[in-house]
C-alpha positions, 0 to 999 in steps of 0.5 A, spaced: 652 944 275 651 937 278 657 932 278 654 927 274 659 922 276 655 922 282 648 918 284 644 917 277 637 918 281 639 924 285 642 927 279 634 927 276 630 930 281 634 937 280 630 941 275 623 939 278 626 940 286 628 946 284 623 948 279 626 954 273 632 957 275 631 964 274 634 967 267 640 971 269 642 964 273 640 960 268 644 964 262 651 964 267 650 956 268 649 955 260 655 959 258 659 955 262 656 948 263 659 942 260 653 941 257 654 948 254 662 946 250 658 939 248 653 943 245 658 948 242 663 941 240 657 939 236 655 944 233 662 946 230 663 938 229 656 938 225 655 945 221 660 943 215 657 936 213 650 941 214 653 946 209 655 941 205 649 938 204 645 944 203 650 946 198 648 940 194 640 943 193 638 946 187 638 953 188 631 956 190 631 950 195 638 952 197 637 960 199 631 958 203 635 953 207 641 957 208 636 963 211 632 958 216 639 955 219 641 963 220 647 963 215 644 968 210 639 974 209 633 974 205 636 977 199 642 972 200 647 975 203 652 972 209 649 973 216 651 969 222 645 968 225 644 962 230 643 956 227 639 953 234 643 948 239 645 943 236 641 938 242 638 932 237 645 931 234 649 933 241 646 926 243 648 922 237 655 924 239 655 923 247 651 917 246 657 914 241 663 917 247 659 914 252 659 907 248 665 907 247 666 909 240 669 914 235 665 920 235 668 923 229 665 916 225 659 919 227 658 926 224 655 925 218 649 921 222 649 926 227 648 932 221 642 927 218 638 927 225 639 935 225 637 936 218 631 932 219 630 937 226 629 942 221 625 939 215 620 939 222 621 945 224 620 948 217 613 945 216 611 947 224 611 954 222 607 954 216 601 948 220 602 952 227 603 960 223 609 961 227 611 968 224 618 968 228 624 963 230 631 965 232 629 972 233 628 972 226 620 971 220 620 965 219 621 962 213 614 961 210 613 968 212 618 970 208 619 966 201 610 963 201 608 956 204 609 953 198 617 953 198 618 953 205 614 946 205 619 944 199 624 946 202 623 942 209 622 936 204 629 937 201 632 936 208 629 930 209 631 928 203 638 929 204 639 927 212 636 920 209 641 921 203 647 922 208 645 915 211 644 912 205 651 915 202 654 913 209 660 907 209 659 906 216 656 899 217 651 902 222 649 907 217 643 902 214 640 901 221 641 908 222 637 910 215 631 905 217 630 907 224 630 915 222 624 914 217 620 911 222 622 915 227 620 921 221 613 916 220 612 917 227 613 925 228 608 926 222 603 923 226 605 926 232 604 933 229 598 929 226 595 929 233 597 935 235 592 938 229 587 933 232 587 936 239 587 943 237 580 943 233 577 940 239 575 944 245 579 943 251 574 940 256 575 933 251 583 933 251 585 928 256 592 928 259 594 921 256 593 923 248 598 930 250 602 925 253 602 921 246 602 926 241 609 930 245 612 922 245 611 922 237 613 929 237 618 931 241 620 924 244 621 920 238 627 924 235 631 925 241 631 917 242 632 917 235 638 920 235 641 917 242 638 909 239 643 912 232 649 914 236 648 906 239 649 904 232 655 907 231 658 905 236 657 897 235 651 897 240 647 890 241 639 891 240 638 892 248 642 898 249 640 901 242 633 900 245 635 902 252 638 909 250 632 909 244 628 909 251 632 915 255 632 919 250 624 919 249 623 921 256 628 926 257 625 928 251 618 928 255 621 932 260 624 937 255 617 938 251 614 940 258 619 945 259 618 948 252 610 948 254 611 952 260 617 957 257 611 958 251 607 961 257 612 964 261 618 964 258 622 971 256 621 974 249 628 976 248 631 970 249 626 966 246 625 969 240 617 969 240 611 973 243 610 972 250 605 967 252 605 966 245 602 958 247 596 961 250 594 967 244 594 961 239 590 957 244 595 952 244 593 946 248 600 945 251 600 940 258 601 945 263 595 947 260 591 942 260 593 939 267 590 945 269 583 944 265 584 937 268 584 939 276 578 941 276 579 947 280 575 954 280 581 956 275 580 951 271 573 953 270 575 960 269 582 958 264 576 953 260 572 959 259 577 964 257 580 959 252 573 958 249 574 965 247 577 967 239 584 970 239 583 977 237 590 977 234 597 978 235 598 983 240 590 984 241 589 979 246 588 982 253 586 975 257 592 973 256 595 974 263 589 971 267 590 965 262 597 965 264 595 966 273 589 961 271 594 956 268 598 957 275 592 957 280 590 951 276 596 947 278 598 947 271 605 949 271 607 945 278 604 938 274 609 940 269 615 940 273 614 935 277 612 931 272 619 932 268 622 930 274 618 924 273 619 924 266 627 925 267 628 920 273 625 915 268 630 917 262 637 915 268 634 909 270 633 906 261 641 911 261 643 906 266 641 900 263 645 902 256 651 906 261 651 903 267 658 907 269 656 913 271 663 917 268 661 914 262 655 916 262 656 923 262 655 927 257 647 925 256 647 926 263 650 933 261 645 934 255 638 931 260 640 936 265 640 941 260 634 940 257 630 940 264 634 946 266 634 951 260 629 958 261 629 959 253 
């Protein structure tokens, strides 16, 4: 992994340079990065406080959100499943470190930022008909929408009861910033249904941009501007890391965008070219459109067509080699590193010491390096 005590620019512009690493050099650099054991630290740190808070939901409620974090079978039985990476509250707690503060006060905000992650994911899978997550149906697939959709509900309800029960002076700040932040995510996922019933050649590059700020940007910011509140920050490095958080999160959906085109199912959990079977206007494919190339000609007239189902599909290659010809996944990768050399230069900002900084540069450099 790149020292990140060195040159903050230079540190930014390794993902795209080097594009995707490959799946077994990328599995051997998660498992031993320092962006591996900061993610493992959260994770250990956030799943009491996440259980405990599920364990106070009436029962229903509670049976459906155990399945979904991977803590239960359907029939309720204990399962250790995989509860996801733990990213959004990861950067809560790094940008407290690098601040100067006591992560330890911060776990219960960092668990309300990962309860809020989940309400979305919840509601993603019933709007985008999602039928696996973690290598495992999906929630609404196996208790009905209805009771998936109350269950998300329930997590929110709970992240923004954790603020409201928290002593720490930052926590009412917190509270606020995360519902707007959950305002902004609606609208988000608003858009994003917005763009997907208009045909592709009236889906411009700017609004996909947009909508994956509010959808994807918005939280991670959130949660870096939340871990500045705990730490006692003023206004400006609050907003500074509200910033580097937005753009490493920008750099991360483009990423996401590119692995539901080419990523590997066994590690992703989902269908291969999942993104293109369900006609997903994600940004390497509407960069492609946008180029105005004889592939981009060839990808228009074959996302016209319906998707025949679930493994039926057999444009999906072409679309995949249109996407690629189109220049749609080299725009995606040097716009992350775009997107990321922006996200270090709001870092410095807030951090300006490079060692201090650390930990969300681990985190940043992760989400544009992962594979799955």
């Amino acid at each position: 992994m790149t020292d990140t005590t060195t040159d903050m620019t230079e540190t930014a512009q390794g993902p795209a340079e080097q594009g995707p690493v490959e799946e077994d050099e990328g599995q051997e650099a998660y498992e031993t990065s320092e962006a591996a054991e900061i993610l493992t630290s959260a994770r250990l740190s956030v799943d009491p406080e996440l259980r405990r808070a599920i364990d106070s939901l009436p029962g229903t409620m509670r049976r459906i959100a155990l399945y979904h974090f991977g803590w239960e079978h359907a029939d309720g039985t204990p399962a250790a499943g995989h509860a996801g990476k733990a990213i959004r509250p990861a950067l809560v707690l790094a940008a407290v470190r690098a601040l100067g503060g006591d992560q330890a006060v911060a776990v219960r905000a960092a668990a309300a930022v990962e309860l809020t992650h989940n309400f979305t994911l919840l509601h993603d899978d019933v709007i985008d008909r999602d039928t696996t997550r973690r290598h495992r149906p999906t929630a609404w697939t196996v208790f009905g929408e209805p009771d998936a959709i109350l269950a998300g509900d329930a997590l929110q309800a709970l992240a923004q009861r954790m603020l409201a029960e928290d002593p720490h002076p930052g926590a009412s700040a917190a509270a606020a910033r995360l519902a707007s932040c959950v305002v902004e995510l609606c609208e988000g996922q608003h858009a994003d249904c917005a763009l997907e019933r208009r045909s592709p050649d009236e889906v411009t590059l700017d609004e996909c941009l947009a909508m994956a700020e509010a959808k994807t940007g918005a939280l991670l910011g959130c949660a870096c501007a939340i871990g500045a509140l705990y730490a006692g920050a003023g206004h400006g490095a609050v907003e500074a890391l509200d910033g580097f958080g937005r753009e490493a999160g920008l750099a991360f959906q483009l990423i996401d965008d590119l692995i539901g085109i080419w990523g590997d199912p066994g590690h992703t959990g989902k269908p291969a070219r999942a993104d293109l079977a369900a006609r997903k206007k994600s940004l390497p494919v509407v960069a492609a459109l946008a180029s105005g190339t004889p592939a981009a000609a060839e990808l228009a007239e074959l996302y016209g067509r319906p998707s025949p189902g679930p493994g039926k599909d057999g444009d999906l290659e072409r679309m995949a080699h249109a996407v690629e010809a189109a220049g749609g996944r080299d725009w995606a990768l040097m716009h992350a590193a775009d997107r990321m050399s922006r996200a270090i230069n709001q870092l410095a900002r807030a951090v300006p010491a490079p060692e201090s900084a650390g930990g969300l540069l681990a985190l940043a450099e992760f989400v544009t390096r992962r594979t799955r």
